[in-house]
C-alpha positions in Angstrom: 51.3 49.6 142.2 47.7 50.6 141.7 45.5 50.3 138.5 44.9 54.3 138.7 48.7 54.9 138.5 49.6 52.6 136.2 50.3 54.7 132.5 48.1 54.1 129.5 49.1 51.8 127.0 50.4 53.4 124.2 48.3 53.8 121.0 49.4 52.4 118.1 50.9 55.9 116.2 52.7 56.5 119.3 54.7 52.4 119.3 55.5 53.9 115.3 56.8 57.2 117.1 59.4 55.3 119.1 61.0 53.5 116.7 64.1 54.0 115.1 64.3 55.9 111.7 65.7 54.7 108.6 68.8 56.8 108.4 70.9 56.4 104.9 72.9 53.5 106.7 70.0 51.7 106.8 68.8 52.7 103.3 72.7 51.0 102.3 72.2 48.3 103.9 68.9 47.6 102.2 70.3 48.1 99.1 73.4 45.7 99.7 70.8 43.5 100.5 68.4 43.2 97.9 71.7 43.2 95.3 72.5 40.1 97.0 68.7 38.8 96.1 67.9 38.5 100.3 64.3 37.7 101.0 62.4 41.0 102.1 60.7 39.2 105.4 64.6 38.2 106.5 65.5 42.2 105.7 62.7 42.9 107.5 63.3 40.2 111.0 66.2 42.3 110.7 64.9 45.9 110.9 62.4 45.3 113.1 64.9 43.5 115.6 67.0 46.9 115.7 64.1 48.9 116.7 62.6 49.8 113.3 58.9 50.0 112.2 58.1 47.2 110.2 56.1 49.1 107.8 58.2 52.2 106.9 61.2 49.5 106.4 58.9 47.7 104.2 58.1 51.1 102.5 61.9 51.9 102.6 62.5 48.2 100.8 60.0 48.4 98.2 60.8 52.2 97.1 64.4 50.8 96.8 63.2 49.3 93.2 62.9 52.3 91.9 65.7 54.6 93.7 68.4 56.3 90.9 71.2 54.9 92.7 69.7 51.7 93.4 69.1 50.9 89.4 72.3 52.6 88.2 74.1 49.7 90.9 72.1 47.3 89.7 73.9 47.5 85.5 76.8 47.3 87.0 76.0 44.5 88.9 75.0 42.7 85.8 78.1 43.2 84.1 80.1 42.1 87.6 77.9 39.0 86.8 79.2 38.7 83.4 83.1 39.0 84.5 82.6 36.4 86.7 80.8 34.2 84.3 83.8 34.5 82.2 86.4 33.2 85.3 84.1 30.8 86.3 83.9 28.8 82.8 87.9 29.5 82.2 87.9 27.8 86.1 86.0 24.8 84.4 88.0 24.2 81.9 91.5 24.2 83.9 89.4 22.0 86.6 88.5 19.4 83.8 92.2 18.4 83.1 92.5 15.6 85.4 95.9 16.8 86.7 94.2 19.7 88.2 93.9 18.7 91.5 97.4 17.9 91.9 100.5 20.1 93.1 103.6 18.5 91.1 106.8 18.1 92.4 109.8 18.0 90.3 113.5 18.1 90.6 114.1 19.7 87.9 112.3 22.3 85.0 114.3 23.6 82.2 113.8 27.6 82.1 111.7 27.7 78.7 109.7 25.4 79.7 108.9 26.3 83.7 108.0 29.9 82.3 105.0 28.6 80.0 104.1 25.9 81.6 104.3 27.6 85.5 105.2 31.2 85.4 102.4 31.7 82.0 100.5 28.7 83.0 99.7 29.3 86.0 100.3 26.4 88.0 102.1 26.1 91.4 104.8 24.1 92.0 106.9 22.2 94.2 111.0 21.9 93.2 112.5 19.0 94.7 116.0 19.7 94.3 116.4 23.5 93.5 118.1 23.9 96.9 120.7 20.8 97.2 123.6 22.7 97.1 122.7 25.0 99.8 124.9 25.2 103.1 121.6 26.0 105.0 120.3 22.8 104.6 123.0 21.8 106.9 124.1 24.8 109.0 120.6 26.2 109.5 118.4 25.0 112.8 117.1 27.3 116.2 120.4 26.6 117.7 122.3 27.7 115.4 120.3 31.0 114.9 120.6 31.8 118.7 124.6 31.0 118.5 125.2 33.3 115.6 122.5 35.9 116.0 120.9 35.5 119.5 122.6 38.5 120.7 120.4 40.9 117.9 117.0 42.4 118.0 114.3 41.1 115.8 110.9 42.6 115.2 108.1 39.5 115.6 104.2 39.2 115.0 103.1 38.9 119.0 99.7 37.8 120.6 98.3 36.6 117.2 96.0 34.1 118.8 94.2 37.2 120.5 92.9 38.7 117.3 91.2 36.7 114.3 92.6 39.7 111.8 95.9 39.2 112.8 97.1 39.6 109.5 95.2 42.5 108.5 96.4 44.0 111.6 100.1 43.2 111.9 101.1 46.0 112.3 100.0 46.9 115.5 101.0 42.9 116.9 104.5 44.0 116.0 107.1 43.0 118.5 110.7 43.7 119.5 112.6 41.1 120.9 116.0 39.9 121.3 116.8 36.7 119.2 117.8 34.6 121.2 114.9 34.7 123.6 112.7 34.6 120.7 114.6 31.2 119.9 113.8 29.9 123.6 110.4 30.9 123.4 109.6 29.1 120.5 111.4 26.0 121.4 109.7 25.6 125.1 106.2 26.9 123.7 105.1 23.9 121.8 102.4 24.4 118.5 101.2 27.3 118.5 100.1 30.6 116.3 100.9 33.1 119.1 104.0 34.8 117.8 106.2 34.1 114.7 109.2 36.0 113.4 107.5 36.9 109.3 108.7 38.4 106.0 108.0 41.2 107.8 110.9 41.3 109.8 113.5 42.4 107.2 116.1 41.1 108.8 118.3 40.3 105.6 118.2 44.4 104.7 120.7 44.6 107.9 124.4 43.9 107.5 124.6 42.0 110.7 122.4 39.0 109.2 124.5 39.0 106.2 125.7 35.4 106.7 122.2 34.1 106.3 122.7 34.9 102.6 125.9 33.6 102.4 124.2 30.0 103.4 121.9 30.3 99.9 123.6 28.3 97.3 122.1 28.0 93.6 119.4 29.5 92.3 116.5 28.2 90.1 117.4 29.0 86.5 114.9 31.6 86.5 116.1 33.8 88.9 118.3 36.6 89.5 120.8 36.1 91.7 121.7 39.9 91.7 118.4 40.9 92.9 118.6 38.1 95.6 119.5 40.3 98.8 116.7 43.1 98.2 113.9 40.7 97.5 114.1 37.7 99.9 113.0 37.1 102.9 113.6 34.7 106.4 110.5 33.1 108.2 111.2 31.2 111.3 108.6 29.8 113.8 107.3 27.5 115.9 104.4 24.6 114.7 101.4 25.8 114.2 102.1 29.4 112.9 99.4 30.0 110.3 99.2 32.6 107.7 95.6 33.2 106.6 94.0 33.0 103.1 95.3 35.4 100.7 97.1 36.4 97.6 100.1 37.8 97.2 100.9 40.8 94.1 103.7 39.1 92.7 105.4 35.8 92.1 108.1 33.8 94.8 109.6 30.6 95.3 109.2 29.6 99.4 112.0 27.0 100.0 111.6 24.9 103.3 115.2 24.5 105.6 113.7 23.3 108.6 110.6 21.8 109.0 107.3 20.9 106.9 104.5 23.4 105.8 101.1 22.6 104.6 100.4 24.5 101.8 96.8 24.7 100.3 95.9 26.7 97.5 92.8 28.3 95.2 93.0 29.6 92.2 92.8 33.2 91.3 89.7 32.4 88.8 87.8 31.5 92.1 88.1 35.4 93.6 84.4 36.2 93.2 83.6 33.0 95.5 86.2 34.1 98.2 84.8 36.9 99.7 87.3 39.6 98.8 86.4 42.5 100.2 89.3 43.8 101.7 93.0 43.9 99.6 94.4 40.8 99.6 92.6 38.9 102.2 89.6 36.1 102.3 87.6 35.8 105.7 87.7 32.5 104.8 89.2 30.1 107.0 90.2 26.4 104.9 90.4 24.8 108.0 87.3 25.6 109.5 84.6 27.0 106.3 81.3 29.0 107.5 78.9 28.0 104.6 76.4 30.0 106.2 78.1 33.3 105.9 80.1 31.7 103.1 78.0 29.7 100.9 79.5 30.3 97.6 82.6 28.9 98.6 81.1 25.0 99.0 82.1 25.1 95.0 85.7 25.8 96.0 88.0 23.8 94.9 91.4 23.9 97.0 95.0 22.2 96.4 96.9 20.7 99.0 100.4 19.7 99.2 102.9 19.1 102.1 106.4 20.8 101.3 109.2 19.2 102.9 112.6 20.1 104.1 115.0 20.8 101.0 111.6 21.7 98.8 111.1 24.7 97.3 107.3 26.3 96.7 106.9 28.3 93.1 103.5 30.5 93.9 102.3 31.7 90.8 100.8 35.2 90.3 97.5 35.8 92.2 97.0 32.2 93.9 94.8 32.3 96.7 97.3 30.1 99.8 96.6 29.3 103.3 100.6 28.2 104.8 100.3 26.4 108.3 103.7 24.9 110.0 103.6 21.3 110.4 106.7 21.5 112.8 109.5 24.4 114.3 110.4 25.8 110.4 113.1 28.0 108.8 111.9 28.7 105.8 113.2 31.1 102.8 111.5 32.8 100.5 112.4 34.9 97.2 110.9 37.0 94.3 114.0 38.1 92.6 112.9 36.2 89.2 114.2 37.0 86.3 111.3 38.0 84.3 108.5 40.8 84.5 107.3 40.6 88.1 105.8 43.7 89.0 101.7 43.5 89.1 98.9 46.0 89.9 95.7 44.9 91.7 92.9 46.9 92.4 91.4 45.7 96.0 88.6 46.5 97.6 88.9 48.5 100.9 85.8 47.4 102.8 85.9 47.0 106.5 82.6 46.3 107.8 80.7 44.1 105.1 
């Protein structure tokens, strides 16, 4: 190409012509920013790297300071700051008992006593014995679901490992499939988090799964065994099945038939540190942290505890849990207790922050 048809460089005014303007996403996004106290050359690496002029987002950053909207967020930000002042202390005083760290197990807890001490309390807990008298125990493995029940339908989470919001998206990972297929699959398949049958299923709301509750024996005293058939629930999977970090609206027990589960918990003081910005769920993974995106979580502190076959899991109101199968599990869970157990939570509905 020669010199005389190459184009003029263009002048300054014109390279500020070109770039992108600062629409009211942008004008958001600063102002999500500097709430979170971001450095105003990052903000602007940012900007710039999306095409914007460097000095009308630096204009668009400093006029922010004194935007209506802007200042009225920032007095509620301080009193968000205050709220979770107040969790955080009441966090460091249930961390400095020096039982905190620890999930007890016991065989048994009188009912006065496992309501103020769990239920008001606020502690989980493992029950050693509350199922001993269950014919599950004995009747219950894979085999024995594909001899009794193989024959039904069953509605599975599918393809899991293909999407990281599996959880937040269930419903479109929902799967019908005959049981015992299902039962096959999960016993050829090895450890994996590809498809597991959830609470989701409701399979004890059909008459046809029926026996399964007839293999529940005794209750925990503080449960309603009336209520047991409308609010319980049947898990099975193979190892490896994970359900992410979250918090359920109400209390359960979780009892284990077949197979271990890892059970790691936070407590609900430690919300504001968990990156809650949709319902129930944390974008936090326990097993693999991002401190980057994540930092204030490094503060975290998390309970562990294995639950074994026979063991029952009390979750208390609100506790943050991350559930992985150890091995191929049947597992029970309930949340027909016989106390107040109805609970409202305002969540947050944000998808893109």
């Amino acid at each position: 190409m020669n010199a005389s048809t190459l184009m003029p460089a263009p002048r300054p005014r014109e390279i500020e012509a070109e770039a992108r303007p600062i629409d009211n996403g942008w004008l958001q996004w600063v102002a999500e920013n500097k709430l979170r106290n971001c450095a105003m050359e990052s903000m602007l690496q940012t900007m710039t790297a999306a095409g914007l002029s460097r000095a009308e987002s630096e204009a668009a950053i400093v006029r922010m300071d004194s935007d209506p909207a802007y200042l009225a967020a920032k007095r509620y930000q301080q009193m968000q700051r205050k709220f979770e002042s107040v969790l955080a202390n009441q966090q460091k005083l249930w961390e400095s008992s020096p039982h905190y760290g620890r999930v007890e197990k016991r065989s048994h807890v009188p009912r006065d006593e496992f309501i103020e001490r769990y239920v008001r309390g606020s502690r989980p807990l493992v029950l050693t014995e509350a199922a001993r008298d269950w014919p599950a125990r004995t009747r219950w493995s894979p085999q024995d679901l594909k001899t009794r029940f193989g024959h039904l339908d069953v509605e599975i989470q599918a393809e899991r490992n293909a999407d990281a919001n599996y959880e937040q998206n269930k419903l479109e990972h929902r799967r019908t499939v005959r049981l015992g297929s299902f039962v096959d699959q999960v016993l050829a398949g090895g450890a994996t988090n590809d498809y597991y049958l959830t609470a989701n299923n409701e399979v004890l709301r059909r008459p046809e799964f029926a026996p399964l509750l007839k293999d529940i024996g005794t209750l925990p005293e503080i449960c309603d065994p009336a209520q047991l058939a409308q609010r319980s629930s049947f898990w099975f999977g193979p190892a490896g099945t994970r359900t992410p970090l979250h918090h359920d609206t109400l209390m359960l027990m979780h009892t284990q038939i077949v197979g271990r589960k890892r059970w790691r918990f936070i407590s609900p003081l430690e919300t504001p540190k968990l990156y809650n910005h949709f319902r129930v769920y944390s974008p936090i993974d326990l097993d693999a942290p991002d401190l980057v995106r994540h930092p204030d979580f490094a503060s975290v502190k998390v309970l562990e505890v294995i639950v074994e076959p026979g063991e029952t899991m009390f979750l208390p109101l609100g506790w943050w849990h991350q559930v992985t199968s150890l091995d191929v599990s049947l597992s029970f869970s309930y949340s027909n207790l016989a106390i107040p157990n109805d609970f409202t939570y305002v969540n947050a509905e944000i998808h893109n922050w």
